[in-house]
C-alpha positions, 0 to 999 in steps of 0.5 A: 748106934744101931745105924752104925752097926747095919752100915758096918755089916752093909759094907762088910757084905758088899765088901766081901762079895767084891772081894771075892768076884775080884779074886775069882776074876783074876784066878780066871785071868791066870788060868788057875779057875775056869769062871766061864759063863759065870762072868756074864753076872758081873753087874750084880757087882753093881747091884750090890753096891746100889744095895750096900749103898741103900743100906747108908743112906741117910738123905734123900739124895743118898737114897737117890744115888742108891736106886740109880746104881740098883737101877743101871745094874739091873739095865746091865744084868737084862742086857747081858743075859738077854732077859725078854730079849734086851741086849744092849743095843735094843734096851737104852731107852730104858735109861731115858726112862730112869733118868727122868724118873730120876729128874721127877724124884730130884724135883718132888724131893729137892731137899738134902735134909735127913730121911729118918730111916724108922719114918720110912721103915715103919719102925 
């Protein structure tokens, strides 16, 4: 039951955080908000998902999925605001080494049976 509620508040803070980047992107559009540099964090869009989705996981491959979206939204946020001086051209290499951090993963953890959340929380 627990589990069911933090995935209810997961969603719910995800959901409310897109929500309204949408409704600010779009007041934007309409000239109504002025969002200016704003705009260049919009891959937190992505990392709150990856982290909405952490929060549901359940297996091994959700956990997965979750770090790969946590993984490619903060490869997005270095490229766009330039940190260390990445931008996109320069910083794709990055990707090669998640996805074979990504490949060892599947491989060590191969199987789709449940990950009990309280083993891996230490509860």
């Amino acid at each position: 039951m627990e589990h069911n509620n933090q995935r209810m508040y997961g969603q719910l803070g995800v959901g409310l955080f897109i929500l309204a980047a949408g409704v600010a992107l779009m007041l934007d559009k309409f000239d109504i908000l002025n969002t200016g540099p704003v705009w260049h964090y919009w891959p937190l869009i992505v990392i709150a998902i990856g982290l909405g989705r952490l929060m549901d996981a359940q297996f091994a491959w959700e956990y997965r999925k979750a770090f790969w979206l946590l993984f490619i939204g903060s490869w997005l946020f270095v490229s766009e605001l330039h940190i260390f001086g990445l931008r996109y051209y320069n910083s794709w290499p990055i990707l090669l080494i998640g996805v074979g951090i990504g490949m060892l993963w599947k491989s060590a953890y191969p199987s789709h049976d449940r990950i009990l959340k309280d083993h891996c929380h230490g509860n």
